[in-house]
N, C-alpha and C positions, 0 to 999 in steps of 0.2 A: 463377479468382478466388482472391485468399489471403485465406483465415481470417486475423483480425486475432487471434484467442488463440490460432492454434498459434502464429502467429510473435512474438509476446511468449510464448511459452515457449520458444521457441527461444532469446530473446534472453533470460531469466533463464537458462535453463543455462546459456550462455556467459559472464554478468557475474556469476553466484553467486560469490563470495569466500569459500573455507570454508566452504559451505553456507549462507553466510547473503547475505539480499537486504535490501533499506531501501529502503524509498518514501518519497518526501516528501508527506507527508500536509499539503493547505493547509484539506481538507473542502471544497473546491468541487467542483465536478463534473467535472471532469478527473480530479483528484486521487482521488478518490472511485470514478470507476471502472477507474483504473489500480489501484486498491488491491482492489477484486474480481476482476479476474482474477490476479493475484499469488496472492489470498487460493484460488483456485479452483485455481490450478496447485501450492500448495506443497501444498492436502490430499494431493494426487496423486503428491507428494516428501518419501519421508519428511524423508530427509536434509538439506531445506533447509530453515533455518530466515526465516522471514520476518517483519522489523520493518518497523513505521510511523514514521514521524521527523515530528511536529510544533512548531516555534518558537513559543515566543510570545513577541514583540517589543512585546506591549503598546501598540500603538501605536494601536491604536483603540477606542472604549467597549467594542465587544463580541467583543473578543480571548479573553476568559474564556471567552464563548457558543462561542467558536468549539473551545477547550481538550476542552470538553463534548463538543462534537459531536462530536468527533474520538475523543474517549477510546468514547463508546457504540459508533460505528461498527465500532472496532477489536475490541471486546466480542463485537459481534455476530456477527462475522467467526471470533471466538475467535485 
């Protein structure tokens, strides 16, 4: 059976550009936990740097809520 986090680390070495990685950060729950194991495998690298990439397209009342969510998450994550 394959570990689903060795092989998305497998697959960040391979797509790392310069060290650095980018999630698309929407804060749902896909997104969210694509964005922990990144966050789990870059502790483990020094050399990669890892961002979060959130849009806000404003397009709905609680686009703001969601700005929030995203930025804490990231925080948390360091």
């Amino acid at each position: 059976m394959i570990d689903p986090e060795s092989a998305f680390s497998e697959v960040l070495m391979r797509r790392a550009s310069g060290g650095r990685v980018a999630v698309a950060l929407s804060g749902g729950l896909d997104s969210m936990v694509l964005l922990d194991v990144a966050a789990k495998f870059s502790v483990t690298q020094e050399s990669l740097r890892l961002e979060a990439i959130h849009l806000h397209h404003g397009l709905r009342p609680n686009a703001d809520g969601w700005v929030a969510h995203c930025q804490r998450e990231c925080e948390k994550r360091g």
